[in-house]
C-alpha beads as a LAMMPS data file, in Angstrom:
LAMMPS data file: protein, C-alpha beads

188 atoms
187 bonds

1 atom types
1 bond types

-500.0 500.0 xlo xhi
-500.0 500.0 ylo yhi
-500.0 500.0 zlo zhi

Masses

1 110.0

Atoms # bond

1 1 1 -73.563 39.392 482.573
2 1 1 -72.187 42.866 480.596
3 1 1 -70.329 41.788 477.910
4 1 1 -68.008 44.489 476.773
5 1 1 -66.366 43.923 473.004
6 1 1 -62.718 44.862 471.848
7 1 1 -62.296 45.880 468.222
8 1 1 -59.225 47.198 466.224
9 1 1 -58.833 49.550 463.242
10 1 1 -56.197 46.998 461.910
11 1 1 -54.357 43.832 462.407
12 1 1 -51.940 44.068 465.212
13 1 1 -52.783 47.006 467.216
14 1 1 -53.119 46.040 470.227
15 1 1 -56.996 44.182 470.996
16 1 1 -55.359 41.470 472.918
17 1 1 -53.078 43.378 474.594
18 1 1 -55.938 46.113 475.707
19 1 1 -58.376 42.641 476.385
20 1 1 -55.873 41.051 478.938
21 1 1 -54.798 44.032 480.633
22 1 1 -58.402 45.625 480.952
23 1 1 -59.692 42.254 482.404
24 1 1 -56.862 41.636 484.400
25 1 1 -57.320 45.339 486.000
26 1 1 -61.165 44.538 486.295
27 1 1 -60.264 41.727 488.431
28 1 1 -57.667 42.844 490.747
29 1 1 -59.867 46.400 490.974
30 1 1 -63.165 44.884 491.820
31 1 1 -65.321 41.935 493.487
32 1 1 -66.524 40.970 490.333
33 1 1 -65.569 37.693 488.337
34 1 1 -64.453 38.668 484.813
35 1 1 -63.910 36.425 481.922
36 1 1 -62.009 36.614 479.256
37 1 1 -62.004 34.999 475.460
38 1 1 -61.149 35.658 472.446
39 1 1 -64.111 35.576 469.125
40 1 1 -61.269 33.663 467.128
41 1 1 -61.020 30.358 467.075
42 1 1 -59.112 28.990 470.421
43 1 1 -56.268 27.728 469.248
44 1 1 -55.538 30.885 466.888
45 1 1 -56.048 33.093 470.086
46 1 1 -53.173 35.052 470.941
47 1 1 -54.578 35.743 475.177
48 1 1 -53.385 32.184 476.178
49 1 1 -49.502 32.906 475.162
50 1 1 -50.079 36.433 476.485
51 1 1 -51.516 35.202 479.945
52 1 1 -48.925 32.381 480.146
53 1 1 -51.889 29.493 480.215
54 1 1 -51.060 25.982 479.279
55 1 1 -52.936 25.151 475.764
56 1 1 -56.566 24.120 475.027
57 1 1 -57.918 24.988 478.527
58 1 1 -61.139 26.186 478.903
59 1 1 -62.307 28.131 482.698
60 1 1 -59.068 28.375 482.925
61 1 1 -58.550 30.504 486.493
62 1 1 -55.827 32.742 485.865
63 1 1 -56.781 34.490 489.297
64 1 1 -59.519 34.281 491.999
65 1 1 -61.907 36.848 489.801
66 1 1 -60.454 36.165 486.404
67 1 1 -60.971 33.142 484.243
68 1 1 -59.728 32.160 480.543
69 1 1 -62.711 31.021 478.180
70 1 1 -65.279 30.855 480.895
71 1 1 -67.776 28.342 479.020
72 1 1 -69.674 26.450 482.334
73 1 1 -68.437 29.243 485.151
74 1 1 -70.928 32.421 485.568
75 1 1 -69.197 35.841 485.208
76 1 1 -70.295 39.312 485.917
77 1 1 -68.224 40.762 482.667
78 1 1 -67.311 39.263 479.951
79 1 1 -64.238 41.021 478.213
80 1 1 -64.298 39.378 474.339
81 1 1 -61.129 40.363 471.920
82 1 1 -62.676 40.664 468.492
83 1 1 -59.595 41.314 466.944
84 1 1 -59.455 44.078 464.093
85 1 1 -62.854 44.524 462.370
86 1 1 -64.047 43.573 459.133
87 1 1 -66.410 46.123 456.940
88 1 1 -69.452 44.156 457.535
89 1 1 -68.936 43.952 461.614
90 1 1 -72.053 44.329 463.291
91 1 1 -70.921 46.643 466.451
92 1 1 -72.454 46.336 469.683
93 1 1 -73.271 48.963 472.195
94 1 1 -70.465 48.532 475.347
95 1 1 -67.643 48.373 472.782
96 1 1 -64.434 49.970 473.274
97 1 1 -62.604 50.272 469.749
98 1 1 -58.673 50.713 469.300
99 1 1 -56.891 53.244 466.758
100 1 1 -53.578 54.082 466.068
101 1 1 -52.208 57.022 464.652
102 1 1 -51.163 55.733 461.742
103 1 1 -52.777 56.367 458.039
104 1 1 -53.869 52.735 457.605
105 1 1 -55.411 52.869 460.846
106 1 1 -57.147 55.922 460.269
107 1 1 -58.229 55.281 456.825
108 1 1 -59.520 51.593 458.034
109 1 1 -61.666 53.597 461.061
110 1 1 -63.341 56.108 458.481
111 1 1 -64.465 53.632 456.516
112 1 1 -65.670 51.653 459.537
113 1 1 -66.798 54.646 462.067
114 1 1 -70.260 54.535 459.669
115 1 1 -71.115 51.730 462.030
116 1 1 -69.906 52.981 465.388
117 1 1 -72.250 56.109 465.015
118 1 1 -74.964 54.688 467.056
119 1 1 -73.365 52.898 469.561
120 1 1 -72.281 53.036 472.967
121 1 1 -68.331 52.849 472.616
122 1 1 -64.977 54.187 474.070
123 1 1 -61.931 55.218 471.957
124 1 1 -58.615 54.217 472.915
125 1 1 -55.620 55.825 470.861
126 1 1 -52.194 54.195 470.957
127 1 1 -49.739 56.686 469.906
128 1 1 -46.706 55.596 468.450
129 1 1 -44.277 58.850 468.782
130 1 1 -42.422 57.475 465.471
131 1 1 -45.697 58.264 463.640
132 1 1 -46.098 61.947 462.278
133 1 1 -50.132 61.754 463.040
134 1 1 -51.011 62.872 466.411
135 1 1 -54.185 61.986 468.778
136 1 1 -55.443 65.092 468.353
137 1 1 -55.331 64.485 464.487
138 1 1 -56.423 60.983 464.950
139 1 1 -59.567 62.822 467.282
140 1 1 -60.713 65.542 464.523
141 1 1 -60.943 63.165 461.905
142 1 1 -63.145 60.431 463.309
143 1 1 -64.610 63.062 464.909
144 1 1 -63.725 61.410 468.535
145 1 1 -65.912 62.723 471.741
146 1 1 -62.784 62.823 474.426
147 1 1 -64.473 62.493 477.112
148 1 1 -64.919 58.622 476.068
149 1 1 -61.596 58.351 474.916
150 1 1 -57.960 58.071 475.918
151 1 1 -54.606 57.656 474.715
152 1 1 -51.975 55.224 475.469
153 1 1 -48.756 56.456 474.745
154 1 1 -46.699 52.867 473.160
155 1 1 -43.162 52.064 474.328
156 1 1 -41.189 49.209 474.243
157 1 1 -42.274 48.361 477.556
158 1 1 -45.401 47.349 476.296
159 1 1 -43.694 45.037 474.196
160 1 1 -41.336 43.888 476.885
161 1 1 -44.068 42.728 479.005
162 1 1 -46.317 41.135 476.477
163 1 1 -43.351 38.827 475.178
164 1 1 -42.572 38.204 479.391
165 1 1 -45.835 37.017 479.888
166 1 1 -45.910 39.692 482.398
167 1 1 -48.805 41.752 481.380
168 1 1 -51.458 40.825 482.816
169 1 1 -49.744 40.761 486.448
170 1 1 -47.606 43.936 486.002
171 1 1 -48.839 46.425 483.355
172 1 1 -46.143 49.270 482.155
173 1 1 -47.639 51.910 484.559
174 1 1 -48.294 54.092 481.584
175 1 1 -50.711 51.763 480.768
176 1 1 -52.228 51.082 483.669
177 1 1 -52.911 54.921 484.478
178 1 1 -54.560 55.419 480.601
179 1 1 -56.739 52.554 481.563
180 1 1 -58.126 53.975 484.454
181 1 1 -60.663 56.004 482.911
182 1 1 -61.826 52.799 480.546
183 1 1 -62.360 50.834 483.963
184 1 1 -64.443 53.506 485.495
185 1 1 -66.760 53.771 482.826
186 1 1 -67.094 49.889 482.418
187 1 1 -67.951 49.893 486.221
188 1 1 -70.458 52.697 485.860

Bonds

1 1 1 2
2 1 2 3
3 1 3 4
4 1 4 5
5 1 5 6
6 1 6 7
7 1 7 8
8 1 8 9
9 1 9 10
10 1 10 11
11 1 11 12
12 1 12 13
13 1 13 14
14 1 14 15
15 1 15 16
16 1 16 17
17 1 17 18
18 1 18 19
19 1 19 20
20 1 20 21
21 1 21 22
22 1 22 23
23 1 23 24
24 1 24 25
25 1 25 26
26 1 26 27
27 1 27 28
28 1 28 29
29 1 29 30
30 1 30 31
31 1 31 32
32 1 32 33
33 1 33 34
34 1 34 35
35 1 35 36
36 1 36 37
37 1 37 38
38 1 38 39
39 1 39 40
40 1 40 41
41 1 41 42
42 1 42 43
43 1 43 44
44 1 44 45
45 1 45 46
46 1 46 47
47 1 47 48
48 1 48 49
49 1 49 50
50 1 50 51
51 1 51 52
52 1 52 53
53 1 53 54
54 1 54 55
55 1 55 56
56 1 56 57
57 1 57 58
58 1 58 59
59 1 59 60
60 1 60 61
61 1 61 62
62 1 62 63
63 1 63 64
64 1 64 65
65 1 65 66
66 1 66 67
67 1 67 68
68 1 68 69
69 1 69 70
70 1 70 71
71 1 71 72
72 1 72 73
73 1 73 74
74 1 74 75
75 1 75 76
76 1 76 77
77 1 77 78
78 1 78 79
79 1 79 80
80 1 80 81
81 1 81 82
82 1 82 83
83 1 83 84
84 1 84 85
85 1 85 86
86 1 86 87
87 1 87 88
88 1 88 89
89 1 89 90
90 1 90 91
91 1 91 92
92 1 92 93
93 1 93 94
94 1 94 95
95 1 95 96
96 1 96 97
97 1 97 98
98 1 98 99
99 1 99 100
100 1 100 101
101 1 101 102
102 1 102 103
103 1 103 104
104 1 104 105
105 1 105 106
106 1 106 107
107 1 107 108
108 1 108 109
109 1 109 110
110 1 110 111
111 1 111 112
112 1 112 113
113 1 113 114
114 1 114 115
115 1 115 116
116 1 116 117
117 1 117 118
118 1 118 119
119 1 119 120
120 1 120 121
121 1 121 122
122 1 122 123
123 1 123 124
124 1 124 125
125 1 125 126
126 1 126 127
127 1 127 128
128 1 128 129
129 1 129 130
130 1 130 131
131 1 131 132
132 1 132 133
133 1 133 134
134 1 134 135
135 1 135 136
136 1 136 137
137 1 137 138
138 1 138 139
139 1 139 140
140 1 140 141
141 1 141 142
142 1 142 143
143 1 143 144
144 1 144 145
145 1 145 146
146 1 146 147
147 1 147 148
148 1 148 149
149 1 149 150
150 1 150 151
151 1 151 152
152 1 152 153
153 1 153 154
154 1 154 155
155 1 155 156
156 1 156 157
157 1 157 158
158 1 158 159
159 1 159 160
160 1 160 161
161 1 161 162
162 1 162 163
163 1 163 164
164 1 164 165
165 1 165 166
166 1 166 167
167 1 167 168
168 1 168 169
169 1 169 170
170 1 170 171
171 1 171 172
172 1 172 173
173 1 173 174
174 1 174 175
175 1 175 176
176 1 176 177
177 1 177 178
178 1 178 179
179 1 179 180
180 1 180 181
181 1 181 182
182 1 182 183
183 1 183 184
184 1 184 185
185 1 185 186
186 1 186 187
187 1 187 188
C-alpha cells in the first residue's frame, strides 16, 4: 500500500477538498482501490459531509475502487488528509503540501518548508485572484521546483460543489485539469 499524505500551510485551504477530489480521480482513472481518511478524529472529519456519507461509517464504499476509512478492506493507495500542519509535523516522503497565496500562508510554509527539504513532495498552489501575491511569488519564496508543482486557480465553483456534495463525482473542470499532473506522478 503507498500512502500519500495531504498537508496545508493553514487552516482552511483546501486539504479535504484536494484529498476527496485526488482520490476520487484516482479511482475513476485507474484499477486500483483507493482509500480515503482523514488523521483527525472521525467525527471532526470534514470528507464524510464532503462525500455525502451517512455518519460514523467505517469502509464505507463510496464507489467500486474508492472506500471511506478503509480499516479491515486492503487498498493499493491510501490518500490521508492531515489537515494544516503544526511546527513539529514530522513530514513523510509521498506528501503533496497545499499553499495559498496569501501572507499567512506563506509566512506559515517558511517557517515549515525547514522540514519539507528532504522529502519527496508535490506543491499545489491555490490562487485566489483577490489576493495581490501571485504563484510565481508564492514559487520564489519557498523556493518551489515547478516541475512538482501546480496551481489551481479558486472560484466559486469550487465552493459550489463542495457545499453540493458534488465534488467528488463532478469536479469544476479547472480542477480536474490542475490535478492531472498530481495523478500522474502518484501513479508513477
Amino acid at each position: 500500500m503507498k500512502t500519500i499524505n495531504i498537508y496545508g500551510a493553514k487552516g482552511g485551504i483546501g486539504t479535504t477538498t484536494t484529498a476527496v477530489v485526488l482520490s476520487a480521480m484516482l479511482a475513476r482513472n485507474s484499477d486500483y482501490k483507493i482509500g480515503i481518511c482523514s488523521s483527525e478524529n472521525s467525527e471532526l472529519s470534514d470528507i464524510q459531509p464532503v462525500l455525502g456519507i451517512p455518519a460514523q461509517k467505517c469502509n464505507y464504499k463510496v464507489t467500486d475502487n474508492l472506500i471511506y476509512r478503509p480499516e479491515s478492506t486492503p487498498v493499493d493507495y491510501l490518500i490521508i488528509d492531515n489537515g494544516f500542519a503544526k511546527k513539529d509535523t514530522f513530514f513523510k516522503d509521498n506528501s503533496i503540501f497545499i499553499i495559498d497565496n496569501s501572507y499567512l500562508s506563506l509566512r506559515r510554509a517558511t517557517i515549515l518548508s525547514l522540514g519539507l527539504m528532504e522529502i519527496e513532495k508535490y506543491w499545489i498552489k491555490i490562487i485566489k485572484n483577490d489576493n495581490c501575491l501571485t504563484g510565481r511569488d508564492v514559487s520564489e519564496v519557498i523556493g518551489i521546483n515547478e516541475s512538482f508543482a501546480t496551481e489551481i486557480e479558486f472560484s466559486s465553483k469550487i465552493s459550489r460543489s463542495v457545499d453540493a456534495g458534488t465534488i467528488g463525482i463532478r469536479p469544476p473542470k479547472a480542477m480536474h485539469q490542475s490535478l492531472i499532473p498530481v495523478i500522474k506522478n502518484i501513479l508513477k
